[in-house]
DSSP file (Angstrom, degrees, kcal/mol; ACC not computed):
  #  RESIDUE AA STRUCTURE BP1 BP2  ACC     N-H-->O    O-->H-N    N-H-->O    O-->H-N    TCO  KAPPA ALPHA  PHI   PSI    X-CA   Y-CA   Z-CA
    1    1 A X              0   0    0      0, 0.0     2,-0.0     0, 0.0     0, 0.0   0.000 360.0 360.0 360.0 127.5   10.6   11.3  -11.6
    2    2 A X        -     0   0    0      2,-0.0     2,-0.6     1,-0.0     0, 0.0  -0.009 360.0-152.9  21.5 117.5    7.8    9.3  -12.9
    3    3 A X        +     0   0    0      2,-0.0     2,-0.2    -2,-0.0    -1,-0.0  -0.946  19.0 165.5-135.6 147.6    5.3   10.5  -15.4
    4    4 A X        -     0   0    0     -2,-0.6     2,-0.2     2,-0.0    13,-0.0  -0.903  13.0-164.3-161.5 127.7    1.8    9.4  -15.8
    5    5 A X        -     0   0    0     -2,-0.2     2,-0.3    11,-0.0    12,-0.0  -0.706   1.9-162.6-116.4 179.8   -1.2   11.1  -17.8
    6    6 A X        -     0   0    0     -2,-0.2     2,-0.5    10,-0.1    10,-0.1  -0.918  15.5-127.8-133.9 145.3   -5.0   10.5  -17.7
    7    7 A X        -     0   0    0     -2,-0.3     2,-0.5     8,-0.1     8,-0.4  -0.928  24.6-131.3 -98.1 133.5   -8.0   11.5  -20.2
    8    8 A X        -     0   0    0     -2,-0.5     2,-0.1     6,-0.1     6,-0.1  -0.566  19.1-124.5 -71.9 128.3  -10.6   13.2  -19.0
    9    9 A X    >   -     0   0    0     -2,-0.5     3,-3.7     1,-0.1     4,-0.5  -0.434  32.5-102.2 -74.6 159.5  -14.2   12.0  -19.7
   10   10 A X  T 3  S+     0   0    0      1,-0.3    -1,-0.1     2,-0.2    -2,-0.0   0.972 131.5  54.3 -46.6 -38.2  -17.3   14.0  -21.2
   11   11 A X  T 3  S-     0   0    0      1,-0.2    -1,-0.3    -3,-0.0     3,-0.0   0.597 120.5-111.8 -79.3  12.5  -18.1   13.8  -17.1
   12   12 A X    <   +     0   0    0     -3,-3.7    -2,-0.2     1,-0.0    -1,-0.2   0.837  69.5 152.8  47.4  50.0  -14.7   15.4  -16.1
   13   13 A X        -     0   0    0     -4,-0.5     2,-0.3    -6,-0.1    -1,-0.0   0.090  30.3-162.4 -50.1 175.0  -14.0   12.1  -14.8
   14   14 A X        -     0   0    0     -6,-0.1     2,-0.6     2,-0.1    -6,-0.1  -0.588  13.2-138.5-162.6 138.4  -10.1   11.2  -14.7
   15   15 A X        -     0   0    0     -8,-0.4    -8,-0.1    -2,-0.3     3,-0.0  -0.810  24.4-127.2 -81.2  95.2   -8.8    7.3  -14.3
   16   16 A X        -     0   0    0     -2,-0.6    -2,-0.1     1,-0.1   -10,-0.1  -0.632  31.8-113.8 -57.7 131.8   -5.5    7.2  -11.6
   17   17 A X    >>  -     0   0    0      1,-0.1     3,-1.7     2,-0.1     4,-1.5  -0.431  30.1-114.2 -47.3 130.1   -3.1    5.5  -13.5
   18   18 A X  H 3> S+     0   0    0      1,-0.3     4,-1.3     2,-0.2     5,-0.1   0.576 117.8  47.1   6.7 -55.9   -2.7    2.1  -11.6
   19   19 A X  H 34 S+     0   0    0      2,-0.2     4,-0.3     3,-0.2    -1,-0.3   0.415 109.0  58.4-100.8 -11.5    0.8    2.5  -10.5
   20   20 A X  H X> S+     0   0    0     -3,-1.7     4,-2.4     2,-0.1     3,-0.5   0.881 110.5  47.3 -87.4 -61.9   -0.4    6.2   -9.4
   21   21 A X  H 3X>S+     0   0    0     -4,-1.5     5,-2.5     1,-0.3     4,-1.1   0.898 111.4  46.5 -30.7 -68.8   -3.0    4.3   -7.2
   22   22 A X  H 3<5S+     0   0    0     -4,-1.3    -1,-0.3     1,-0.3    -3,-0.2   0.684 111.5  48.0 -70.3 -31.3   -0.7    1.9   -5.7
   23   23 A X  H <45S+     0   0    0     -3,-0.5    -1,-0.3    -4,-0.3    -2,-0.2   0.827 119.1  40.7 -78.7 -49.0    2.0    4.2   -4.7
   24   24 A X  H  <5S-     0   0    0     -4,-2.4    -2,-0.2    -5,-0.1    -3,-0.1   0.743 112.0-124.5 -83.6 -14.6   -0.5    6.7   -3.1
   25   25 A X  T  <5 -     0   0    0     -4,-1.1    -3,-0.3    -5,-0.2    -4,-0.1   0.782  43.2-174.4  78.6  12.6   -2.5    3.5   -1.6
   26   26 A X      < +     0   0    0     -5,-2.5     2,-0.4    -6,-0.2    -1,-0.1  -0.122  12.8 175.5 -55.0 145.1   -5.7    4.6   -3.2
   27   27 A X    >   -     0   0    0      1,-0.4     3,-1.7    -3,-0.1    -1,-0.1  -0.934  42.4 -74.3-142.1-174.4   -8.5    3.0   -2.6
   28   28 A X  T 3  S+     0   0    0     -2,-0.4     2,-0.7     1,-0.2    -1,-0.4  -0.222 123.7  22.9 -48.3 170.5  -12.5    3.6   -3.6
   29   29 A X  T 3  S+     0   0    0     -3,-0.1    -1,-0.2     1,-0.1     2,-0.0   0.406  94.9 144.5  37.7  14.1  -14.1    6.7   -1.5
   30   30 A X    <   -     0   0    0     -3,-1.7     2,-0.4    -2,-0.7    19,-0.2  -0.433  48.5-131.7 -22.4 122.3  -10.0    8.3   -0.9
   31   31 A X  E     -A   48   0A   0     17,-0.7    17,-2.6    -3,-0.1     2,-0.3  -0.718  20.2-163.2 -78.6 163.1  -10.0   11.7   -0.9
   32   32 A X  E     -A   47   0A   0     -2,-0.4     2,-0.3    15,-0.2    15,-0.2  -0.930   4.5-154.9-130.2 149.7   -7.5   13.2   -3.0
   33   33 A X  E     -A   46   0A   0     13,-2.8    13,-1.6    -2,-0.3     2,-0.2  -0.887  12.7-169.1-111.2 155.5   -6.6   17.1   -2.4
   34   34 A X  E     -A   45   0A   0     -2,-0.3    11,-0.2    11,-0.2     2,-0.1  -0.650   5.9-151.3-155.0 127.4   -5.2   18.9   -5.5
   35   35 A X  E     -A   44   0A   0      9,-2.1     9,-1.0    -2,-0.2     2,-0.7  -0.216   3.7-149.9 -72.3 165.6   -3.6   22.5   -5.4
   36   36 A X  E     -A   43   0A   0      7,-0.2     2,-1.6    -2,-0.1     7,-0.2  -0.885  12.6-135.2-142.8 113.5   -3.6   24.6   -8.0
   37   37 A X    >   -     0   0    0      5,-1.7     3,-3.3    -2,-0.7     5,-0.2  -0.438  21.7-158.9 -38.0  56.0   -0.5   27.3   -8.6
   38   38 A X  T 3  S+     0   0    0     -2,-1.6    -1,-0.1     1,-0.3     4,-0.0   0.675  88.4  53.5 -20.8 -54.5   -2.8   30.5   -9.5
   39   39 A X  T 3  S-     0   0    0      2,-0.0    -1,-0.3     0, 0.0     2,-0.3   0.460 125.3  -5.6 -98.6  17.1    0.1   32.2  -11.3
   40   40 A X  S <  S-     0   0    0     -3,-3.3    -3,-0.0     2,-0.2     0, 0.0  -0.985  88.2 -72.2-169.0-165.6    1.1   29.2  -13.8
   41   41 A X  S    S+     0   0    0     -2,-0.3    -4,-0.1    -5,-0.1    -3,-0.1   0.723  75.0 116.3 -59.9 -27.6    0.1   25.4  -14.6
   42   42 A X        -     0   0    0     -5,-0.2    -5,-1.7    -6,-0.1     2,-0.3  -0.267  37.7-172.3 -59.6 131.8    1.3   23.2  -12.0
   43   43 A X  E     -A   36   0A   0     -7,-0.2     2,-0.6    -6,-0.0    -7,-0.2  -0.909  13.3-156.3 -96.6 132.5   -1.5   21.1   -9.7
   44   44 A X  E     -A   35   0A   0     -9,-1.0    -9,-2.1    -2,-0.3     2,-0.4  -0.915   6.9-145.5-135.1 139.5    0.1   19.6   -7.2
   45   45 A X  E     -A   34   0A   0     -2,-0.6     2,-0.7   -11,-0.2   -11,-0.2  -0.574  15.0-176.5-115.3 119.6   -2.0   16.4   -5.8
   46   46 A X  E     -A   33   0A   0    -13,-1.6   -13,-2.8    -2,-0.4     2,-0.8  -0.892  17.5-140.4-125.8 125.7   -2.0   15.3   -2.2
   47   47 A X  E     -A   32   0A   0     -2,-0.7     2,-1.3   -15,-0.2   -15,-0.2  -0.637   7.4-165.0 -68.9 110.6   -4.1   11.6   -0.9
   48   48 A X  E     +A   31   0A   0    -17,-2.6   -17,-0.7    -2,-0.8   -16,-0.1  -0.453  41.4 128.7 -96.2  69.9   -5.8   11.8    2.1
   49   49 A X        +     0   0    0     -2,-1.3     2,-0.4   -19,-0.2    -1,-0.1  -0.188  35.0  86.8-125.7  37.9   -6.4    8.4    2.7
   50   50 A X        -     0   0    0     -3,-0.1     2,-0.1     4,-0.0     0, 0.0  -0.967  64.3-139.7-153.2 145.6   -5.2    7.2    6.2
   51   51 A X     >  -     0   0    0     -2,-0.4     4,-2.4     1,-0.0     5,-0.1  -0.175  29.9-105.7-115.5 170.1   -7.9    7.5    9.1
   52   52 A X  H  > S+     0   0    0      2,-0.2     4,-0.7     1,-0.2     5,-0.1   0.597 123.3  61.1 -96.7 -13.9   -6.8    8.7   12.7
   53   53 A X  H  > S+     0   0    0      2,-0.2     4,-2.7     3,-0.2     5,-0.2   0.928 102.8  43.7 -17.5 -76.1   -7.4    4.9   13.5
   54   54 A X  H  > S+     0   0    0      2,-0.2     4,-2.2     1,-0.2     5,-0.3   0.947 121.7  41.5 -57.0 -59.2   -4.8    3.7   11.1
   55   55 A X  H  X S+     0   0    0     -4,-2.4     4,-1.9     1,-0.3    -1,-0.2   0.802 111.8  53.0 -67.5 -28.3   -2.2    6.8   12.6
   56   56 A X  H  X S+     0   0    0     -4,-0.7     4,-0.7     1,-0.2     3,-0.4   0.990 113.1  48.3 -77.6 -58.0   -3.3    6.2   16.4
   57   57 A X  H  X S+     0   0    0     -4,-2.7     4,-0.9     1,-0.2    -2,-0.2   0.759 111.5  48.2 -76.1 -29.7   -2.2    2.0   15.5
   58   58 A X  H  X S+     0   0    0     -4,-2.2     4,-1.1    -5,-0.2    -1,-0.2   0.893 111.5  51.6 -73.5 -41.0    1.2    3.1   13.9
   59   59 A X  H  < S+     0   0    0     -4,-1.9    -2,-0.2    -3,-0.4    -3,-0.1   0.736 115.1  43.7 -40.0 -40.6    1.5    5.2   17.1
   60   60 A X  H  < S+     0   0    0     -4,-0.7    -3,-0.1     1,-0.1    -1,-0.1   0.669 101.0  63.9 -54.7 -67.8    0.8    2.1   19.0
   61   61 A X  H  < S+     0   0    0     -4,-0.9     2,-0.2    -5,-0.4    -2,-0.2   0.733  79.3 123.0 -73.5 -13.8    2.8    0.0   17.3
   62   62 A X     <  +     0   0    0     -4,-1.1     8,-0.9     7,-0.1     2,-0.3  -0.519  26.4 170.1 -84.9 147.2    6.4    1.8   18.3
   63   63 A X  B     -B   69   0B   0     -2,-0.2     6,-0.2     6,-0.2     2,-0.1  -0.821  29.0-128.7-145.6 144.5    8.9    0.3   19.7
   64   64 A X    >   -     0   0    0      4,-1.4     3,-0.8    -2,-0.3    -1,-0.1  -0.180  49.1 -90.7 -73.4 164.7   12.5    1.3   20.4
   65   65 A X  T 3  S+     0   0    0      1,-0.3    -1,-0.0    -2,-0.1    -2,-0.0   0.686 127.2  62.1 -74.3  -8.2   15.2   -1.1   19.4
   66   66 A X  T 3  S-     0   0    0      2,-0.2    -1,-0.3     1,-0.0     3,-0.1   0.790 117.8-114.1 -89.5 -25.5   15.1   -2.8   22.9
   67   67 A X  S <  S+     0   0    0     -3,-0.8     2,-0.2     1,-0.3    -2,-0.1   0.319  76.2 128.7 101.2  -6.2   11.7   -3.6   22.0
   68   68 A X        -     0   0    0      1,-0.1    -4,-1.4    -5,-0.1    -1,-0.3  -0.602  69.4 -95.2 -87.9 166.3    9.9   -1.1   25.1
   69   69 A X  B     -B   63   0B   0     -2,-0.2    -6,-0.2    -6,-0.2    -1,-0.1  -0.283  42.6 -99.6 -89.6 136.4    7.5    1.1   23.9
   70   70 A X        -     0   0    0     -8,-0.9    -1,-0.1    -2,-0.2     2,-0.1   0.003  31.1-116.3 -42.9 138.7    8.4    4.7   23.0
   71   71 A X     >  -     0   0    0      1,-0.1     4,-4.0     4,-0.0     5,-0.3  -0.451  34.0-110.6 -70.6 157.2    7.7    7.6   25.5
   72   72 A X  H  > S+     0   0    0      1,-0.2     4,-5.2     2,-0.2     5,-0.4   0.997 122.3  58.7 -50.0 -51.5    4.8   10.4   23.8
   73   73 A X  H  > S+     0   0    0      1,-0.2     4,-2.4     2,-0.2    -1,-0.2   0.957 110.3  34.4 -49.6 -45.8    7.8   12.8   23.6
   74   74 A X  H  > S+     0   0    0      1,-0.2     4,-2.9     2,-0.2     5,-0.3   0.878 113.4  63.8 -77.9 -14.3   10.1   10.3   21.2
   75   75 A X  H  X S+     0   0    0     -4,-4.0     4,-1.4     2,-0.2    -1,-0.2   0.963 109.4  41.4 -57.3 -30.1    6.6    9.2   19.5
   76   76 A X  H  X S+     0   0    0     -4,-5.2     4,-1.4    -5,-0.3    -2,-0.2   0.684 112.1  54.5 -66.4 -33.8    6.5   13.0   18.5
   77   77 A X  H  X S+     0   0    0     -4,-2.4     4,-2.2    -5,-0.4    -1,-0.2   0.857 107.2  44.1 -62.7 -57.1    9.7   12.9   17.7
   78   78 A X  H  X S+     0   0    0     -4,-2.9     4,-2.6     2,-0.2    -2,-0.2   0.841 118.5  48.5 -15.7 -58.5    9.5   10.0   15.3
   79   79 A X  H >X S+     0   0    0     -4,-1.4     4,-3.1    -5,-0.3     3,-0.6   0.995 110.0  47.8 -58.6 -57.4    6.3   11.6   13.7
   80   80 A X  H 3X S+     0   0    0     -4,-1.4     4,-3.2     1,-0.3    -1,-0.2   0.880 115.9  43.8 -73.2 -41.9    7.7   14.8   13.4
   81   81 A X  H 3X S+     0   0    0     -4,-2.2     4,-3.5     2,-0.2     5,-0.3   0.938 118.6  46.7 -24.6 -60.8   11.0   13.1   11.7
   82   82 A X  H <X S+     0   0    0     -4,-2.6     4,-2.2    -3,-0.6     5,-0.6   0.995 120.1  45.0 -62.6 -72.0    8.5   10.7    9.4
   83   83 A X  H  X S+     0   0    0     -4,-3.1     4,-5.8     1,-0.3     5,-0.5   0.830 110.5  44.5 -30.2 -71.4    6.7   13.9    8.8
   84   84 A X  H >X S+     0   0    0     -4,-3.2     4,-2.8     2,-0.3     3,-0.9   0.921 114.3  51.8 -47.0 -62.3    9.6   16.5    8.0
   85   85 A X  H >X S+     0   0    0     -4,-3.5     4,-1.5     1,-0.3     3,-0.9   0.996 114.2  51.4 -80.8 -33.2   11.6   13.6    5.2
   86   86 A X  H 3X S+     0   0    0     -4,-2.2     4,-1.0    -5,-0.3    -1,-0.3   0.875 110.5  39.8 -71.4  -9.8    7.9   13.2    3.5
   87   87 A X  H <X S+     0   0    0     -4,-5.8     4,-2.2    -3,-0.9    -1,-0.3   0.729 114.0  54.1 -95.8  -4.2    7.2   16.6    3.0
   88   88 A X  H << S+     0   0    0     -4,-2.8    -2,-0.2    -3,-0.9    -3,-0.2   0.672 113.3  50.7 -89.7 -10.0   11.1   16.9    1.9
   89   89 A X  H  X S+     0   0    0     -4,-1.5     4,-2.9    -5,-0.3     3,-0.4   0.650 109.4  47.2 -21.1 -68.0   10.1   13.9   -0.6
   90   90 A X  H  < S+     0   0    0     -4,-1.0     4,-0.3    -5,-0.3    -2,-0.2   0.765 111.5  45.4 -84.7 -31.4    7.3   15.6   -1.9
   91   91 A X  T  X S+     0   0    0     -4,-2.2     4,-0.7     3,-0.1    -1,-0.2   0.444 109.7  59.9 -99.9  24.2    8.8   19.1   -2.7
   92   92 A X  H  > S+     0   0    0     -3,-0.4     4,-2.7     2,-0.2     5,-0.2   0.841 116.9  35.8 -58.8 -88.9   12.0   17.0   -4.3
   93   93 A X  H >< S+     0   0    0     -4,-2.9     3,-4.6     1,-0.2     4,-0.1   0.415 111.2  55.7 -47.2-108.5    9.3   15.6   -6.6
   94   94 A X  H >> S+     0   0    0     -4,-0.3     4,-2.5     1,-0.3     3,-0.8   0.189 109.6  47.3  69.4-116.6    7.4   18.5   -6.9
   95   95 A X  H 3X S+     0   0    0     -4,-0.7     4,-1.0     1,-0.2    -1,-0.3   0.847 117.1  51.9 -31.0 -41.0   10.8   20.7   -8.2
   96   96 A X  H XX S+     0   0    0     -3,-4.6     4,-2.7    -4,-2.7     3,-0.7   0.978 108.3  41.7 -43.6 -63.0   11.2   17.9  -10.4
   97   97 A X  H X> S+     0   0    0     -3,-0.8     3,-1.8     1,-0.3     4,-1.3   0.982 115.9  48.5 -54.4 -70.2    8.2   17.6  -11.9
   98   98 A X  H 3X S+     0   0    0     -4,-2.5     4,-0.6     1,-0.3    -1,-0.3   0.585 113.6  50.9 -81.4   3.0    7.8   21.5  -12.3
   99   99 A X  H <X S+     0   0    0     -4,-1.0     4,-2.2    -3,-0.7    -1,-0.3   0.715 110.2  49.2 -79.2 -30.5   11.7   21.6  -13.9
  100  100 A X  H XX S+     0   0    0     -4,-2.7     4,-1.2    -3,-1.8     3,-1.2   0.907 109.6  50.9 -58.4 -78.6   10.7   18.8  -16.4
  101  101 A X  H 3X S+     0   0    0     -4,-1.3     4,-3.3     1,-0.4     5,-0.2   0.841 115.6  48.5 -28.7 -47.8    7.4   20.8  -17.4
  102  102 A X  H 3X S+     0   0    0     -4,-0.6     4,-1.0    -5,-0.4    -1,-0.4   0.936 107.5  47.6 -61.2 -40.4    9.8   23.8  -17.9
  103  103 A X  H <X S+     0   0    0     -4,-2.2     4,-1.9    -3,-1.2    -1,-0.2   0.839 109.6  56.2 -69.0 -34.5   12.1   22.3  -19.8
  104  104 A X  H  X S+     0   0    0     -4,-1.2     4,-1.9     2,-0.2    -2,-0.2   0.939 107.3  47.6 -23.1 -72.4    9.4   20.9  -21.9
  105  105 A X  H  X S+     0   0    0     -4,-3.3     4,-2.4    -5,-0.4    -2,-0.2   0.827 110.7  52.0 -67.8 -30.7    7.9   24.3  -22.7
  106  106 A X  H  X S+     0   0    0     -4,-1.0     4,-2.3    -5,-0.2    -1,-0.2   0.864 112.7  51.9 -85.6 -20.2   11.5   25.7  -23.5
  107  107 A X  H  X S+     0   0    0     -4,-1.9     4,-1.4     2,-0.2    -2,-0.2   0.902 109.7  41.4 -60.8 -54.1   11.7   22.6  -25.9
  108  108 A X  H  < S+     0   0    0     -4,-1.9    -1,-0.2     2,-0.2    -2,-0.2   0.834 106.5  63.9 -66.0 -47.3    8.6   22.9  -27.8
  109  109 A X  H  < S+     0   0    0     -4,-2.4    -1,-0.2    -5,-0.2    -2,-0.2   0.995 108.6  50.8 -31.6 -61.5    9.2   26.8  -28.1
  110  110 A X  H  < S+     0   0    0     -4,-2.3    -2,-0.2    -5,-0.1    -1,-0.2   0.841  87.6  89.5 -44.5 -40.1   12.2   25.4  -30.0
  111  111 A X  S  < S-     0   0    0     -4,-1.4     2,-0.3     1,-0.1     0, 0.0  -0.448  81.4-114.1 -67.6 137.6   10.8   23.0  -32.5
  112  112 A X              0   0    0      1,-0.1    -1,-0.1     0, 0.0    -2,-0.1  -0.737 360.0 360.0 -70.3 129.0    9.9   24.3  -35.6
  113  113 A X              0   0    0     -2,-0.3    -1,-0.1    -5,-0.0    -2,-0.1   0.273 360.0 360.0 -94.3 360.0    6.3   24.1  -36.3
């Protein structure tokens, strides 16, 4: 897993790192969502940056290995696939991420001050 911080400005601004950007696709006027875990630290940061344009033209664009165009049902099927290994992607990282941060905190406990 990947680690990348930001500083916040006096205007509670924050810079995506580059490589944060580029991975997510960011581009000016993106929204970004970001949750926030009530009962400890973790935020966990989702891009909303592809239009019901862009998804209706990936929709479009499939094609079966013969090259004829997909019925709705196996387009649904496809999505729901695409769908299902990114969110099984995102709560991989996600567990990562919040096992580093833990092991972190039990680390720092350790060090003598």
């Amino acid at each position: 897993m990947s680690h990348y911080q930001a500083k916040m400005s006096s205007k509670g601004q924050l810079t995506v790192p580059a490589p944060v950007r580029e991975h997510f696709d960011l581009k000016t006027g993106d929204i970004v969502d970001f949750y926030v875990d009530e009962t400890e630290r973790p935020v966990r940061m989702v891009a909303r940056n592809k239009s019901l344009v862009e998804l209706a033209g990936m929709l479009d664009a499939y094609r079966l290995p013969g090259g004829h165009a997909g019925t709705i049902a196996e387009m649904k099927e496809a999505v729901g696939e695409y769908l299902a290994e990114k969110h099984e992607r995102i709560s991989r990282e996600w567990n990562e991420w919040h096992e580093f941060q833990q092991w972190k905190r039990r680390r720092d406990k350790r060090r003598p001050v």
